[in-house]
C-alpha positions in Angstrom: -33.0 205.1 62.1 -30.3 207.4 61.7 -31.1 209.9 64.7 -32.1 207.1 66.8 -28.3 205.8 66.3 -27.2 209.0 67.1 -29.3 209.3 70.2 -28.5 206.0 72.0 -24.6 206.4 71.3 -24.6 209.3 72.9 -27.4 209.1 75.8 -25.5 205.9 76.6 -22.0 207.9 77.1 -23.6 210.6 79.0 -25.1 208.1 81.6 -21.7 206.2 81.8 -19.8 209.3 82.5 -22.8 210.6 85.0 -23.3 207.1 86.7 -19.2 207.4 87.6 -19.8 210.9 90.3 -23.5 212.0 89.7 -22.4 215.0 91.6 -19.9 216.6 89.0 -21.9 219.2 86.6 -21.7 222.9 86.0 -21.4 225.4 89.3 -22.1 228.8 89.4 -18.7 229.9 91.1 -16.6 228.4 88.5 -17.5 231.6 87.0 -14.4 234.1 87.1 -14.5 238.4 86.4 -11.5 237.8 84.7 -8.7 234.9 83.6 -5.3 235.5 83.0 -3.2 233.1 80.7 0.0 233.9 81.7 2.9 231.6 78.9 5.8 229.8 81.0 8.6 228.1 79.1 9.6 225.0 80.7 12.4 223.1 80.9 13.7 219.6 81.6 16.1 219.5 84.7 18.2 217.1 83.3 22.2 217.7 83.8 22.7 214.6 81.5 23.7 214.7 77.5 21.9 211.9 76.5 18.3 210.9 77.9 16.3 207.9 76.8 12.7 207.8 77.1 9.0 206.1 75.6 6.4 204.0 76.6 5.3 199.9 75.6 1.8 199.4 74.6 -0.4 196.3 74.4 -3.4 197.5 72.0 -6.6 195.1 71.0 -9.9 195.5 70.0 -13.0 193.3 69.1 -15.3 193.9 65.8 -19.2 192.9 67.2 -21.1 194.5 64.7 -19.9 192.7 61.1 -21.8 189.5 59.5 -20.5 186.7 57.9 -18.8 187.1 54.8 -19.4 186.0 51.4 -17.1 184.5 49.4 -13.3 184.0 50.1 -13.4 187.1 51.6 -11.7 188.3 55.3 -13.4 187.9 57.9 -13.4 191.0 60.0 -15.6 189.3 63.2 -14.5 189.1 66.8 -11.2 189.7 67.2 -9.9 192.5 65.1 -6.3 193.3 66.2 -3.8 192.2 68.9 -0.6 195.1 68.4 2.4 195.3 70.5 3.8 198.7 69.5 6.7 201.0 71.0 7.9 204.6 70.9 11.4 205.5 71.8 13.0 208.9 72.6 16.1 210.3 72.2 17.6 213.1 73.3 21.2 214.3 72.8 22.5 217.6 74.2 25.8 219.3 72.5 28.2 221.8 74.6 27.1 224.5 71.8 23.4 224.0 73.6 22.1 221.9 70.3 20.1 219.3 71.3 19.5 215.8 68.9 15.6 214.7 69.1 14.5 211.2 67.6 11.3 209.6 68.3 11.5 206.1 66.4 7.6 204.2 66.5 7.4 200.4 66.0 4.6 197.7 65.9 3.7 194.1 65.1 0.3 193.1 64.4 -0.4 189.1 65.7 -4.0 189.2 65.0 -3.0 188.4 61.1 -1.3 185.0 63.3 -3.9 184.7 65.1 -6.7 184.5 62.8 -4.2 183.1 60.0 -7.2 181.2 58.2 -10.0 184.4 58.7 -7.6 186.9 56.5 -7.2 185.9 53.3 -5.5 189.1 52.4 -3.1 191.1 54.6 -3.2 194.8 53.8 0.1 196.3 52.9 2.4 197.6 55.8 -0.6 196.5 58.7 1.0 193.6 60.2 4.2 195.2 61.4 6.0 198.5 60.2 9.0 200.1 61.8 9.3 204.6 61.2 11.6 207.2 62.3 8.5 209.8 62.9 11.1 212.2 64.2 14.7 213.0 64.1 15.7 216.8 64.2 18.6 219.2 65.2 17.4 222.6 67.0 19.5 225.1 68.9 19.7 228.9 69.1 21.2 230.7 66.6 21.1 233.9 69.0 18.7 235.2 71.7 15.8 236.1 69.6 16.0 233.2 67.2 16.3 229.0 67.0 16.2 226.9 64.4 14.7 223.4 63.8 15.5 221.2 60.7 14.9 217.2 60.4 11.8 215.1 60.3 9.5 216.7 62.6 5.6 217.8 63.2 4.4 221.1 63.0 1.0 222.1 64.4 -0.7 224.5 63.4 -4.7 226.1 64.0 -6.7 225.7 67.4 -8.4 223.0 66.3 -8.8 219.7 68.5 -11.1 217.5 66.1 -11.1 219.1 62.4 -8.1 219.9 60.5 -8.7 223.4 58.5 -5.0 225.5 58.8 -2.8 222.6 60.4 -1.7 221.2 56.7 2.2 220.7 56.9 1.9 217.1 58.6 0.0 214.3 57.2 -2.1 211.6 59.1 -2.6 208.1 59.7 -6.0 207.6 58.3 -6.0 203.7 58.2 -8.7 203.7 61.3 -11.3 206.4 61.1 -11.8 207.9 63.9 -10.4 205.4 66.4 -7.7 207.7 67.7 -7.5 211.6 68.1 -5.4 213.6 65.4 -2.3 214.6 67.8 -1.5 211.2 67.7 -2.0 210.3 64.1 0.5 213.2 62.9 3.3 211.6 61.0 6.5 213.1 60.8 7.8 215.5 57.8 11.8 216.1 57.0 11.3 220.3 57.6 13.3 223.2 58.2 12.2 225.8 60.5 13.6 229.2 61.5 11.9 231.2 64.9 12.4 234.7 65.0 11.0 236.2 68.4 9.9 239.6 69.2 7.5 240.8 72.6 4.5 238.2 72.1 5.2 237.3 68.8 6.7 234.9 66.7 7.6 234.5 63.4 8.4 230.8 61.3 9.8 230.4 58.4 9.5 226.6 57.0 11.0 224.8 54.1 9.6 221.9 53.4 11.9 219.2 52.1 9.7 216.1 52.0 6.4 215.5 49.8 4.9 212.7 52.3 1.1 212.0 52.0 -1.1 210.5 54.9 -1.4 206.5 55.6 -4.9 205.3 53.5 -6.6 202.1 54.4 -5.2 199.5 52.4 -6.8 196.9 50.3 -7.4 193.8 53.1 -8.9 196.0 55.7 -12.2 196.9 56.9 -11.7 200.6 56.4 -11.0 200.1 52.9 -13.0 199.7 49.6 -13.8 195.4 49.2 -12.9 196.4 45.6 -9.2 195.8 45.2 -8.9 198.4 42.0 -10.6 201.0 43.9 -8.8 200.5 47.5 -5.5 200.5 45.6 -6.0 203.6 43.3 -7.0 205.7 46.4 -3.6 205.9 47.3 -1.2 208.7 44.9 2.6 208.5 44.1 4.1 210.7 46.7 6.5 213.0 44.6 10.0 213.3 44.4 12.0 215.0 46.8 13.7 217.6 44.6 14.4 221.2 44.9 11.3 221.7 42.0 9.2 219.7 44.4 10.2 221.7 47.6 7.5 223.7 49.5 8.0 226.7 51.5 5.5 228.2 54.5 5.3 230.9 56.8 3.4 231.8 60.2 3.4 234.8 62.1 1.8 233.9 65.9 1.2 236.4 68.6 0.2 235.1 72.3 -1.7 238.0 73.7 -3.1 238.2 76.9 -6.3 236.0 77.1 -6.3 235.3 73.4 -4.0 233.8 70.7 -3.6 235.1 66.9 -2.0 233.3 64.0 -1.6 234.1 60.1 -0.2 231.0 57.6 0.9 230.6 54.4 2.4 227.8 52.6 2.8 226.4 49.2 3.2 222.7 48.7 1.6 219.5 47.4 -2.0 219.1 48.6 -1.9 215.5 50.3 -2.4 212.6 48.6 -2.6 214.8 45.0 -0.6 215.8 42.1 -0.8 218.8 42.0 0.7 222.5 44.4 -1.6 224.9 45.9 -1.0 228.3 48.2 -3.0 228.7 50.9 -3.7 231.6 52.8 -5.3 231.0 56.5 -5.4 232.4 60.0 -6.7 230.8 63.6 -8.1 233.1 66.3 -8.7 231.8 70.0 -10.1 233.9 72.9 -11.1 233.5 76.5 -14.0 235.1 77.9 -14.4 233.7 81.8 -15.3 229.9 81.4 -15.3 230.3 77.8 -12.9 229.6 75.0 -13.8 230.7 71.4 -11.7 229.3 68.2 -12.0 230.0 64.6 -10.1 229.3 62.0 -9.9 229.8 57.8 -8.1 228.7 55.0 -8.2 229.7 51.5 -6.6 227.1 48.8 -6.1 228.2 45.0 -5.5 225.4 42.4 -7.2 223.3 44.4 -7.9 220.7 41.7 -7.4 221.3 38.0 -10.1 219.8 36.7 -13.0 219.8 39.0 -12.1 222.6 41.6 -10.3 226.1 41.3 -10.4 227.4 45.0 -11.8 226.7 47.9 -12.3 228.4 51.7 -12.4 226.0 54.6 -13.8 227.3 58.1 -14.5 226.5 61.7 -16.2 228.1 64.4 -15.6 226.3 68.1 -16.6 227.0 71.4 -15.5 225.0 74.8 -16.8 225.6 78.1 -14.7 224.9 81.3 -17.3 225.9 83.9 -17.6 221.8 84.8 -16.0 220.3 87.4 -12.6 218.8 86.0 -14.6 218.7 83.2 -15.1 220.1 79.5 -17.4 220.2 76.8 -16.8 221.8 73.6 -18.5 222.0 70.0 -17.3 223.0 66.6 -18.6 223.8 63.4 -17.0 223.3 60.3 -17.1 224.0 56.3 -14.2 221.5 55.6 -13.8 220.5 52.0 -16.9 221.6 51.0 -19.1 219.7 53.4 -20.2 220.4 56.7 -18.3 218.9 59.7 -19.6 218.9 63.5 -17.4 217.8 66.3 -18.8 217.8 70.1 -17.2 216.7 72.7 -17.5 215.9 76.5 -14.6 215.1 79.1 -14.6 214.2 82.2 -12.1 213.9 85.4 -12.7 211.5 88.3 -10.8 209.9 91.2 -8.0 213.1 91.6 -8.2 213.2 87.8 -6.5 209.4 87.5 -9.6 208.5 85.1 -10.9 210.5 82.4 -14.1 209.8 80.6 -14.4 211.2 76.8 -17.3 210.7 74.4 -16.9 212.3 71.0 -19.6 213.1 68.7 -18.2 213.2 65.0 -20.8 214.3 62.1 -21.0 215.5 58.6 -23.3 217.0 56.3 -26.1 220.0 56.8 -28.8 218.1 58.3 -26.4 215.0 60.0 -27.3 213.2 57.8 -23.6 211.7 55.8 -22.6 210.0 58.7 -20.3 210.0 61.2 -19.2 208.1 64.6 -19.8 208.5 68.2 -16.5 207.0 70.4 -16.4 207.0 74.7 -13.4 206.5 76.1 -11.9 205.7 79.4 -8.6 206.5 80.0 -6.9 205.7 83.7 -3.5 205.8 85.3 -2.8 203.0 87.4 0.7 204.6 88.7 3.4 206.7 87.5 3.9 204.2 84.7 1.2 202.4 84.3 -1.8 203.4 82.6 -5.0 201.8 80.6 -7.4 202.9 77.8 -11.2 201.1 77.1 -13.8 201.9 75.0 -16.3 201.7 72.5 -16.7 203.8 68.5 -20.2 203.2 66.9 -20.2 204.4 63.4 -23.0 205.7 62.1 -24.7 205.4 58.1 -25.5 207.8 55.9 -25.8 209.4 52.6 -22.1 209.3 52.4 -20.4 206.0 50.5 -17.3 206.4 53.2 -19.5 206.2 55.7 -21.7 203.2 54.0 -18.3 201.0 53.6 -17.6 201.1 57.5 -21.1 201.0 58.9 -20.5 197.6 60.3 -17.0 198.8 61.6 -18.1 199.0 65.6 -15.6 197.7 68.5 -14.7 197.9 71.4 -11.1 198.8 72.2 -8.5 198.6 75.3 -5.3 198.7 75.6 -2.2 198.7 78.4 0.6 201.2 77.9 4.4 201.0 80.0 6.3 204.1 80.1 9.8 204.4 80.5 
């Protein structure tokens, strides 16, 4: 039952995407000798001090898989959420060449209106929440090094779909799966110090603010029906103090055709009590249509009690011999359980629609669980553009994955930028 799950999710994606320009596929002379990735800085030409910028999103999507509840309990059929959300930039230029970032992200939530008699219980902080994800200072402190400091994100690793090295920023995990990690980052109040020599870079990173990733709260369909166990999955973040304050570094070198990074850092582990050091490094490489990615990351002090250490690894490879397409796979030992990731994307129409299916899995033999989401995503005009799709979740041996089974939707949503 399990691999047939697997199989229609993902037979059905294919044919969408293939149905769409039957002709796209892999040709033989998108094969190079040899590909050059040559690194240019960009730069806004904007003569003005202060710029204002962002985008107005209409978000909704519709539950099809859940049965009636028992009790006087939500009910999580049909309609599942109706968000009007908003980011807004700022930007602020100085005469010293320091520049004033702020990205401040907004929501409401009408679907707890809505459907006023089908929740009983409205998880914590899901009907509307207002965050400063970002505000930093940066500017050059001379030619070969700039600084950073405020709430900012930090990425690190080569990763797309697992997280392994990129540890200094936490998520929103309130809906598994339903959005991709670069936009689930939440900001972190850091300082950082660039130090830049030929190809390579060195960062040194304080890290001022102990703030763990969003958890589903008691109330949703995401987390535990049990309001005990939803509400001790979540740990005290703790105090901002100099005792508290972690520290990490990165060395990064941008070579020609491939990229190397080493990391270190020493902080809380998110949503813990406890500090651990970890020692990592992410490797990527191009070899004609093909990128390779790998990545490590040793933790001491892990847990106290149950676990000393631990090693987490990847090994990735994308392919971008397809037509204004891709199609990538990684492999991963990621808190002691095996993660697989694949993924397919595809342009059509002068690359104004992209197709995406993602194929998320865990466990040796597949058989923990995971999800399978296709996405559409299409640009009406310069400022208009449109998201649909679909995430199936799929059973298995896991409890997380247990809990959501019934979790499928479809999804769409209208975004305005400005």
């Amino acid at each position: 039952m399990f691999l047939k799950s697997i199989r229609i999710s993902v037979i059905a994606s294919l044919l969408l995407a293939n149905s769409l320009y039957a002709n796209d596929g892999f040709e033989d002379d998108e094969f190079e000798d040899e590909e050059v990735i040559e690194i240019v800085k960009l730069e806004k030409n904007d003569n003005s001090d202060f710029i204002a910028y962002g985008d107005f999103s209409l978000f909704s999507s519709y539950n099809y898989s859940h049965d009636k509840p028992i009790g006087n309990t939500n009910d999580f059929r049909g309609l599942s959420s109706a968000k009007v959300s908003t980011n807004i930039n700022i930007e602020k230029s100085f005469e010293n060449g320091y520049k004033l970032k702020s990205t401040l992200k907004a929501y409401k939530n009408f679907i707890y209106d809505l459907k006023d008699d089908d929740y009983k219980t409205t998880p914590k902080d899901y009907e509307q929440d207002i965050d400063i994800n970002e505000i930093y200072l940066q500017g050059n402190i001379s030619e070969d090094i700039d600084f950073k400091t405020g709430r900012q994100v930090i990425v690190w690793g080569k990763s797309d779909n697992i997280r392994i090295t990129d540890t200094l920023n936490p998520l929103d995990k309130t809906t598994l799966g339903v959005v991709d990690i670069e936009d689930l980052r939440l900001g972190r109040f850091m300082t950082k110090v660039n130090y830049y020599i030929d190809k390579w870079s060195v960062s040194a990173i304080v890290l001022h603010e102990n703030r763990y990733s969003k958890l589903p709260q008691y109330g949703s369909d995401f987390a535990s029906s049990n309001k005990n166990i939803a509400n001790n999955m979540s740990i005290k973040e703790p105090n901002n103090n100099l005792e508290n304050t972690g520290i990490a570094l990165s060395v990064n070198g941008n070579l020609e055709g491939e990229d190397l990074s080493f990391y270190y850092s020493n902080q809380y582990i998110d949503n813990t009590n406890y500090k651990s050091n970890m020692l990592g490094f992410a490797y990527n490489k191009v070899i004609d249509s093909f990128l390779f990615k790998t990545e490590s990351a040793y933790f001491d002090n892990y847990d106290n009690d149950n676990i000393k250490s631990k090693i987490n690894s990847l090994i990735g490879l994308e392919y971008n011999g397809i037509s204004d397409g891709s199609i990538s796979l990684e492999l991963a030992n990621n808190d002691r359980n095996i993660q697989y990731a694949l993924r397919f994307t595809q342009s059509y129409m002068n690359q104004t629609l992209d197709f995406t299916t993602l194929y998320s899995a865990f466990g040796k033999k597949l058989k923990d669980g995971g999800f399978v989401r296709s996405w559409f995503e299409y640009d009406i005009n310069d400022n208009f553009s449109t998201n649909f799709g679909f995430i199936n979740y799929i059973s298995g041996d896991a409890p997380q994955f247990k809990m959501i089974k019934d979790n499928d939707r479809l999804f769409a949503s209208l975004k305005y930028n400005f």
